[in-house]
RODO-2510 file (C-alpha; in nm, 4 decimals, decimal comma):
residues 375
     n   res          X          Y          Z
     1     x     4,2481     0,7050    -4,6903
     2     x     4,5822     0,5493    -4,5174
     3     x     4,5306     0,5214    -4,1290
     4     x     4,8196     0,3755    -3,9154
     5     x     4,7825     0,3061    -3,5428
     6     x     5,0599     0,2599    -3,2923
     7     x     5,0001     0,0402    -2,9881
     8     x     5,3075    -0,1200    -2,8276
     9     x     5,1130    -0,2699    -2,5314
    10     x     4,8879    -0,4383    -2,7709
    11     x     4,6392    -0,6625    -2,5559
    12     x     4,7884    -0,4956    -2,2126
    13     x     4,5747    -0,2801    -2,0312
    14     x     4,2672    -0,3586    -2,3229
    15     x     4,3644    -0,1845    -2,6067
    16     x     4,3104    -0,4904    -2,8067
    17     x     3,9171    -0,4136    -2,7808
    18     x     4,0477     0,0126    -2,8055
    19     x     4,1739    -0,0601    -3,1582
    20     x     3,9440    -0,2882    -3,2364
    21     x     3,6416    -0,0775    -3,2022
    22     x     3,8263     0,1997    -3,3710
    23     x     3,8941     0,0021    -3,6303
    24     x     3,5489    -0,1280    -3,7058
    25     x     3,4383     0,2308    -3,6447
    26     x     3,6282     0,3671    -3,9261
    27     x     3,4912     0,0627    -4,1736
    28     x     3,2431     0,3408    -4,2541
    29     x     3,4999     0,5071    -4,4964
    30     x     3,6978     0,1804    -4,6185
    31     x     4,0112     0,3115    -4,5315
    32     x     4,3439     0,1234    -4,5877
    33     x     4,4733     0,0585    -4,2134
    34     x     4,8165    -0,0796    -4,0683
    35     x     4,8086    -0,1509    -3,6970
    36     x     5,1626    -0,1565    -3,5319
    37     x     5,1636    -0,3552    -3,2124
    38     x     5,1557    -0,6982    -2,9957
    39     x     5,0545    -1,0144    -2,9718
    40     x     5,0026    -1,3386    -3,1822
    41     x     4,6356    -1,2869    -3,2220
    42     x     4,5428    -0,9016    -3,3046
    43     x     4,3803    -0,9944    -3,5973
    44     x     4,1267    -0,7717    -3,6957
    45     x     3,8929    -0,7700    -4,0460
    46     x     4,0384    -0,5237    -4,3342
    47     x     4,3784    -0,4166    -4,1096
    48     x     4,7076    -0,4979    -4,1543
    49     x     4,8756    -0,6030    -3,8201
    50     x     5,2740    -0,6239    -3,7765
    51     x     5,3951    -0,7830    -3,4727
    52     x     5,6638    -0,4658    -3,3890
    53     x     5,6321    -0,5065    -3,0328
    54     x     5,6474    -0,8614    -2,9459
    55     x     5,9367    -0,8955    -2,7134
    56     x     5,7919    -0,5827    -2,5248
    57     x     5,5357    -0,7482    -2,4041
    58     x     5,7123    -1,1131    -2,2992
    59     x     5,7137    -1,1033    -1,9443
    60     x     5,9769    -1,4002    -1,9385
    61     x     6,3139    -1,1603    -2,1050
    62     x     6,4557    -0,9252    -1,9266
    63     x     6,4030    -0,5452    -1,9280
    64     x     6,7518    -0,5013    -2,1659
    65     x     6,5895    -0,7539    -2,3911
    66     x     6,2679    -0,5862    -2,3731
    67     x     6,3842    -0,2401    -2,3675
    68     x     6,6034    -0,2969    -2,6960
    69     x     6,2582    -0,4727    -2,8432
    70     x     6,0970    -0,1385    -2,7695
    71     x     6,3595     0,0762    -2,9665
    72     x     6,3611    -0,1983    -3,2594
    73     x     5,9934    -0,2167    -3,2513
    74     x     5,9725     0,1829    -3,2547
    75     x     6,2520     0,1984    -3,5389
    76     x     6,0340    -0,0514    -3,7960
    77     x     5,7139     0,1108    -3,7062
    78     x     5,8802     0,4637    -3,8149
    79     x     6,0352     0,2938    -4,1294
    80     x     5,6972     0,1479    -4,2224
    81     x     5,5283     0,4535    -4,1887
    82     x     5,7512     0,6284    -4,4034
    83     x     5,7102     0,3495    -4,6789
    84     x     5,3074     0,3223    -4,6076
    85     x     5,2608     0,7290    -4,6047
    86     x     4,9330     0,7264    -4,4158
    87     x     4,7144     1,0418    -4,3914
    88     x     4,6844     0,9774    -3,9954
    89     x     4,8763     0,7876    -3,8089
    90     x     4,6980     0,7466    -3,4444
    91     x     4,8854     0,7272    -3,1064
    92     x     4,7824     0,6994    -2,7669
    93     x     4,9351     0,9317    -2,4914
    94     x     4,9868     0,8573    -2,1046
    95     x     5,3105     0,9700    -1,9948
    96     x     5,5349     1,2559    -2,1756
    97     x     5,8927     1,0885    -2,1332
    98     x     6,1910     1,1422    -2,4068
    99     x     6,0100     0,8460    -2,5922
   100     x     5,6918     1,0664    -2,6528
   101     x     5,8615     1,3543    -2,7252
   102     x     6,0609     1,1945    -2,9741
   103     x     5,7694     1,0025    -3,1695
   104     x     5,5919     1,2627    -3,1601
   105     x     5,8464     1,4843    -3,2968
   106     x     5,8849     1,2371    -3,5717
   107     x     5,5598     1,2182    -3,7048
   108     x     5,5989     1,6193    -3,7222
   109     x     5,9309     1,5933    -3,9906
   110     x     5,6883     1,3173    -4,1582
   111     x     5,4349     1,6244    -4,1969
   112     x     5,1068     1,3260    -4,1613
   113     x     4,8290     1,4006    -3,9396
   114     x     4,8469     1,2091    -3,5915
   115     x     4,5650     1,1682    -3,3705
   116     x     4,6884     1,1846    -3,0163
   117     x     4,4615     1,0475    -2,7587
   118     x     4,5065     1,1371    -2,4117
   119     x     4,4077     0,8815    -2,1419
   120     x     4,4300     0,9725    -1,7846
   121     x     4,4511     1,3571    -1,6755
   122     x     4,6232     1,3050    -1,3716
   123     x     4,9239     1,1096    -1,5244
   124     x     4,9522     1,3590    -1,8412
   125     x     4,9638     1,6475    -1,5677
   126     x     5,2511     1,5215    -1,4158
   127     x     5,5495     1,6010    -1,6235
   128     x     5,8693     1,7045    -1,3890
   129     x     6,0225     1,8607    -1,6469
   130     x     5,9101     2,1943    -1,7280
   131     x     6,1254     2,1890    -2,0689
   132     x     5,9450     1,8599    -2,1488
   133     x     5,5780     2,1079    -2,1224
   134     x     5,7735     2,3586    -2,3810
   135     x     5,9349     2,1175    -2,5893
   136     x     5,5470     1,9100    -2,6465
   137     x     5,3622     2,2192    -2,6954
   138     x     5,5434     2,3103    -2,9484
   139     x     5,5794     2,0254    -3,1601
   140     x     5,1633     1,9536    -3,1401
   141     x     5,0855     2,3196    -3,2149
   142     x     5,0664     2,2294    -3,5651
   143     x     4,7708     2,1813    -3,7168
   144     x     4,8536     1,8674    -3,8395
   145     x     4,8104     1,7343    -3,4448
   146     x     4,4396     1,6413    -3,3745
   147     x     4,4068     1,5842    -2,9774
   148     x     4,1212     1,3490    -2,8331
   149     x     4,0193     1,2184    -2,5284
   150     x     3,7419     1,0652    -2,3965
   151     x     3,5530     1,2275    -2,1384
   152     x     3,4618     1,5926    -2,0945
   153     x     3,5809     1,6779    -1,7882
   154     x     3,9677     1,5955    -1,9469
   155     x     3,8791     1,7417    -2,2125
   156     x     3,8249     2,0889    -2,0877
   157     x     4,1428     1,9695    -1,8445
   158     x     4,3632     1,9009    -2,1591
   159     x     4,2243     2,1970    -2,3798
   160     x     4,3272     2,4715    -2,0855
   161     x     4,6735     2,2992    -2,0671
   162     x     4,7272     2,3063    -2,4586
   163     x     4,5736     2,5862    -2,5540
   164     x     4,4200     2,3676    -2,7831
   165     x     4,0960     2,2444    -2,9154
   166     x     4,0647     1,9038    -2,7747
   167     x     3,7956     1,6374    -2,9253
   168     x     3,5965     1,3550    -2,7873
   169     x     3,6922     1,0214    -2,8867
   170     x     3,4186     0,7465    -2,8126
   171     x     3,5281     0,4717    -2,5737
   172     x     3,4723     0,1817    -2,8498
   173     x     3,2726    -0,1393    -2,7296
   174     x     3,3856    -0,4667    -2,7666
   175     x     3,2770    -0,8388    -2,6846
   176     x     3,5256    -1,0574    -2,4818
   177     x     3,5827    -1,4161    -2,6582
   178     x     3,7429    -1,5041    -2,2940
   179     x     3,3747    -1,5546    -2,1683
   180     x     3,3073    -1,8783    -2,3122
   181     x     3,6480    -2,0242    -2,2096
   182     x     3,5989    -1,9561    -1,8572
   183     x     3,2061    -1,9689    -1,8029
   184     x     3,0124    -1,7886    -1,5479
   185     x     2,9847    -1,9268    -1,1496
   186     x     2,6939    -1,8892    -0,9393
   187     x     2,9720    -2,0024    -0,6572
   188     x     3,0664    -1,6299    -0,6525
   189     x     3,4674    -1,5737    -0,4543
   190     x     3,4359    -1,1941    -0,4329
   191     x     3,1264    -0,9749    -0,3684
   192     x     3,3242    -0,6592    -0,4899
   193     x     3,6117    -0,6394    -0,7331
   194     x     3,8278    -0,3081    -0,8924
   195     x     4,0200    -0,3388    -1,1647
   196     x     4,2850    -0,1442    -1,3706
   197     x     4,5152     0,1425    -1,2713
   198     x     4,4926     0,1467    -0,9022
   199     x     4,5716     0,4611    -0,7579
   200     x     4,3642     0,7552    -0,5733
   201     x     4,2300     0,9386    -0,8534
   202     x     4,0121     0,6378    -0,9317
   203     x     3,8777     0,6772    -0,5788
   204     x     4,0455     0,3295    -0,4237
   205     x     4,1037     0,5535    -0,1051
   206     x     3,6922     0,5655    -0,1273
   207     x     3,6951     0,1432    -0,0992
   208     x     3,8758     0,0847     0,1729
   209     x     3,7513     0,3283     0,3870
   210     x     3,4139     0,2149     0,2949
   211     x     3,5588    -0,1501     0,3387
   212     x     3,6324    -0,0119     0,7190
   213     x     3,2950     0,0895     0,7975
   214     x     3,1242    -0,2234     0,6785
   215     x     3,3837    -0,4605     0,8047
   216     x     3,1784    -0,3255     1,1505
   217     x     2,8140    -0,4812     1,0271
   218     x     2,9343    -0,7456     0,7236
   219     x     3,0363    -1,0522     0,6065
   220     x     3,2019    -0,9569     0,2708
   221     x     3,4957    -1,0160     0,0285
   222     x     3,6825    -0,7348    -0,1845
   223     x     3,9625    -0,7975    -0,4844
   224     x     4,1438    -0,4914    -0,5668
   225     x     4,3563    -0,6058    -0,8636
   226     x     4,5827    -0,4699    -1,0999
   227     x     4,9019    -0,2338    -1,1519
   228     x     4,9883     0,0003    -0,8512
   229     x     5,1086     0,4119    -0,9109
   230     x     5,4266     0,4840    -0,7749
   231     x     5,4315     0,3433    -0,3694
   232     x     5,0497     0,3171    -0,3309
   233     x     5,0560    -0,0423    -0,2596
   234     x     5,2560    -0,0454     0,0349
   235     x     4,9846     0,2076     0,1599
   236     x     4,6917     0,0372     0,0471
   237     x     4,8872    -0,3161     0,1732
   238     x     4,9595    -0,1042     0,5262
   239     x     4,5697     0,0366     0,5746
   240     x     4,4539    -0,2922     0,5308
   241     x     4,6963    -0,4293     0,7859
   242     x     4,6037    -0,1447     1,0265
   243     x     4,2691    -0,1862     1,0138
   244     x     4,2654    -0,5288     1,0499
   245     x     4,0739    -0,5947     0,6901
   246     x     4,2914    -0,8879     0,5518
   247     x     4,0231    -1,1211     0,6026
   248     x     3,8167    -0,8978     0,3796
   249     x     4,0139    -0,7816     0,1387
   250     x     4,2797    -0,9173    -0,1563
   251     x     4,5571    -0,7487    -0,3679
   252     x     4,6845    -0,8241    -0,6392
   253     x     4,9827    -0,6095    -0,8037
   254     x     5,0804    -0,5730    -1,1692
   255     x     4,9522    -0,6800    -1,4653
   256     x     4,7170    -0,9503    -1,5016
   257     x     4,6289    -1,1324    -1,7853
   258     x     4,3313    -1,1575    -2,0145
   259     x     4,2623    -1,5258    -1,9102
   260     x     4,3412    -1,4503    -1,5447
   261     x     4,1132    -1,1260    -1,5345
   262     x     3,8610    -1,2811    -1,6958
   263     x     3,8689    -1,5671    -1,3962
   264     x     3,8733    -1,2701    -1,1253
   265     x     3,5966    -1,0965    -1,2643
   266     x     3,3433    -1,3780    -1,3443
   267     x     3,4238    -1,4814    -0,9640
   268     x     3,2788    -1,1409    -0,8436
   269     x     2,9362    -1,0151    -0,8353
   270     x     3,0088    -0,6540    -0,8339
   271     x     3,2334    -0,4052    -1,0445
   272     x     3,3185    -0,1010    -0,8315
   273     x     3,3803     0,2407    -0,9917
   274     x     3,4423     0,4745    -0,7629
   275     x     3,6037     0,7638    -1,0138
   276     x     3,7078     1,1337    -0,8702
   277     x     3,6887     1,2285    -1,2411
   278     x     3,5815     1,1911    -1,5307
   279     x     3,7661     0,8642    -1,7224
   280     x     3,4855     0,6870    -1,9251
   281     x     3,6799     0,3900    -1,8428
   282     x     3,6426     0,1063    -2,0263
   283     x     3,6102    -0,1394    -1,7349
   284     x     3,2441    -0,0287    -1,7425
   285     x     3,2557    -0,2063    -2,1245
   286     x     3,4502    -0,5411    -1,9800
   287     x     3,1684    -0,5549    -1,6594
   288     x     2,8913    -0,5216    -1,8751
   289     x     3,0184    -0,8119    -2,1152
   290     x     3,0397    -1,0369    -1,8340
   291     x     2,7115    -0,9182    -1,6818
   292     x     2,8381    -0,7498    -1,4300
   293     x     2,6740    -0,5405    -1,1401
   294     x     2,7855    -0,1623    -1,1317
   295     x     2,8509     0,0774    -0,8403
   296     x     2,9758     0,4079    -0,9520
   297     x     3,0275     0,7424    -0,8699
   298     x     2,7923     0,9875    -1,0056
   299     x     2,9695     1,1636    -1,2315
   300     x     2,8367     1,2601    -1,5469
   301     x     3,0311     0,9476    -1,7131
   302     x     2,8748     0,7068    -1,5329
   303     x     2,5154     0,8529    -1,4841
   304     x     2,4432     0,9223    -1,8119
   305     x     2,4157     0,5175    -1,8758
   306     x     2,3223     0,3802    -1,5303
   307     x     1,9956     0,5131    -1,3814
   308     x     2,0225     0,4336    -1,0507
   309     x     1,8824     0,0913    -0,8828
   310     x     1,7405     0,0438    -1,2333
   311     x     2,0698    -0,0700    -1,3981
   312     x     2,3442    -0,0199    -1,1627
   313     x     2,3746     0,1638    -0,7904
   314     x     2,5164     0,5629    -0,8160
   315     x     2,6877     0,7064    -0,4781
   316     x     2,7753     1,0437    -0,4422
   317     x     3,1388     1,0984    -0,5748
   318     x     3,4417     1,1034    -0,3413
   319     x     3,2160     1,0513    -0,0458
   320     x     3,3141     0,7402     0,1335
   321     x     3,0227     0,7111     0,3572
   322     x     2,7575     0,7369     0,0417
   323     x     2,9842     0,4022    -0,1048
   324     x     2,9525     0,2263     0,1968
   325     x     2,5372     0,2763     0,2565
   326     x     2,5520     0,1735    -0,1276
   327     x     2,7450    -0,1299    -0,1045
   328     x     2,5849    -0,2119     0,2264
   329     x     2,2274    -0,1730     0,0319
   330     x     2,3818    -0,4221    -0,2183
   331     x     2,4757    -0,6843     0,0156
   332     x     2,1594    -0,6348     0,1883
   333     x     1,8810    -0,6494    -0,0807
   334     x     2,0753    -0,8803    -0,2956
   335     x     2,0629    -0,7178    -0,6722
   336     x     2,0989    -0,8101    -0,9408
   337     x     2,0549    -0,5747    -1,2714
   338     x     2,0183    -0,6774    -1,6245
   339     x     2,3031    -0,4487    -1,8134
   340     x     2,1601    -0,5873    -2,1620
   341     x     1,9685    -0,2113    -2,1979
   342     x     2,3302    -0,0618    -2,0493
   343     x     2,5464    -0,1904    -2,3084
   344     x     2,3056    -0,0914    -2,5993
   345     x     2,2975     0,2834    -2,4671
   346     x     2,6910     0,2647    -2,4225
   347     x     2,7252     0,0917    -2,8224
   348     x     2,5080     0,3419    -2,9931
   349     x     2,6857     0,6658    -2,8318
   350     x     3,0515     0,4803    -2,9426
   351     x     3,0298     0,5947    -3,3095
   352     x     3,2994     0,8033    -3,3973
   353     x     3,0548     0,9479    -3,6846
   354     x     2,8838     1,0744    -3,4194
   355     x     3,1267     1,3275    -3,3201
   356     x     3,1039     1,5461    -3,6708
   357     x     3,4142     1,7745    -3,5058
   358     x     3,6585     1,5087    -3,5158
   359     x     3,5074     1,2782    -3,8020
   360     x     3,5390     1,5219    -4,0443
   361     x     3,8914     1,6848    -3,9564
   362     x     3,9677     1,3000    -3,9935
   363     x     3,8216     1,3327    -4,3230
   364     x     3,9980     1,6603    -4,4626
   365     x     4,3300     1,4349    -4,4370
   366     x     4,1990     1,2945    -4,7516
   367     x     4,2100     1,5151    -5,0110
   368     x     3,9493     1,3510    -5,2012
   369     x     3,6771     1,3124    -4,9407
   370     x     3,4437     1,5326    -4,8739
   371     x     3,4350     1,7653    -4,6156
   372     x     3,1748     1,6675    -4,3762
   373     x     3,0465     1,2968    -4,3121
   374     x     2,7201     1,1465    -4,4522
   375     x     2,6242     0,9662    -4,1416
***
């Protein structure tokens, strides 16, 4: 079996570790893989990595520069695939712009399957353009489209949308080699730290109100970190200022790199994970690799790994009060949880073979495979 992946952002936003795991996943079948994406170092046992997207991701040209690297990066990455002829070619989905509709639309003239993962609900919800909705449905109504995601709650989300059957993908584990560069502190800066897409879906409206009502009764320090939705940091930036939480609380905007995240989080005792939904983010993966204390929301993501004061704290989701008695209760009693048992339960349900559905319509691609997996 051929399998190509296309990844423009490469290590940005962690889907170096994504496409790793997949990649080891699919070892299982010794299939022939090509990974399209960036940076120097994606180099990954048995798969073929071309460096498409490098100017993309170089902070230091400007966005013409950058923009035309996307186009050139898109237009080898379509001419390999059509010399490579893969059986599935795998993409990820966030945003349906003209460039989705028209990669997607070529993959459907190259007649190969494509797995398209959908991330975030909320983001893949919001399309303006109603003839964008008609023109996308069309083009992945073949059968040749396989769509994934990784929770359930945007899966049933997605599969009402489509119309569609819509399969789970495993969030694939990974182990940080930026650990050993920067060490671990017992000198901790921050006593709480979020990380990732910061917006209100992932509950940050939840940590600062909390922040508000312990500001009252604590001594405490909070790093929200990473790249801001639309105009939500000027209010996050204007509630802190408001409320007089400065003193308490950091931001940082945009994206932040490996080395530097890797400093912010080893400085901070706590990961918070305050979710509305479902997102079976892989933050929870990058905390638990640095040893991490959790607080999350209860939802069914979350709970299923972290049983409550045993390996991690649980609050009641989108309740701001419940966060606050929880963090408060962590400052307080002074945990601190050994998330060795945490990642093992998180590893062993991160098999793709365990998902039978989508293993073996991966498998059917292959004419000569069999139809369901020996696992």
């Amino acid at each position: 079996m051929k399998i190509s992946i296309i990844e423009p952002l490469g290590s940005n936003g962690g889907f170096y570790y994504y496409n790793y795991g997949f990649c080891d996943s699919l070892r299982k079948i010794n299939p022939a893989i090509e990974l399209y994406s960036a940076g120097e170092n994606l180099v990954f046992s048995g798969v073929v990595f071309y460096n498409y997207f490098k100017f993309l991701q170089n902070k230091k040209l400007n966005i013409l520069i950058r923009s035309l690297g996307l186009l050139f990066g898109y237009f080898f990455t379509f001419l390999r695939i059509f010399v490579f002829r893969p059986n599935l070619v795998v993409i990820h989905i966030f945003h349906f712009d003209i460039i989705d509709l028209i990669r997607i639309g070529i993959l459907r003239l190259y007649g190969c399957g494509t797995l398209c993962v959908v991330h975030d609900w909320d983001d893949l919800n919001y399309v303006s353009n109603s003839r964008n909705k008609r023109l996308l449905k069309i083009i992945i109504s073949s059968d040749k489209f396989i769509l994934a995601t990784h929770s359930d709650q945007v899966r049933r989300l997605a599969s009402n949308y489509f119309n569609k059957n819509v399969f789970i993908y495993p969030h694939y584990d990974f182990t940080s080699n930026l650990i050993a560069e920067n060490g671990f502190f017992s000198d901790f800066t921050y006593d709480f730290i979020f990380w990732g897409n910061v917006k209100k879906s992932k509950g940050v409206d939840l940590i600062l109100e909390s922040a508000k009502i312990l500001s009252k009764n604590h001594n405490f320090k909070l790093l929200i970190a990473g790249r801001f939705h639309g105009n939500y940091l000027s209010e996050v930036v204007d509630y802190v200022k408001s409320n007089h939480l400065s003193v308490f609380i950091d931001v940082v905007d945009g994206y932040i790199p490996d080395a530097e995240l890797s400093d912010y989080v080893a400085r901070s005792r706590c990961v918070l994970l305050p979710y509305k939904m479902g997102y079976s983010s892989g933050v929870v993966l990058r905390a638990i690799d640095f040893n991490k204390d959790i607080i999350a929301s209860d939802l069914p993501c979350f709970s299923k790994y972290i049983t409550d004061s045993v390996n991690g704290l649980l609050f009641s989701t989108n309740d701001s009060y419940d966060l606050s008695r929880v963090m408060s209760r962590y400052l307080v009693e002074s945990f601190s949880f050994d998330v060795s048992l945490l990642k093992c339960k998180i590893i062993e349900a991160n098999d793709i073979t365990l998902y039978p559905e989508l293993w073996n319509i991966i498998l059917k691609l292959d004419g000569n495979r069999p139809l369901e997996a020996k696992v």
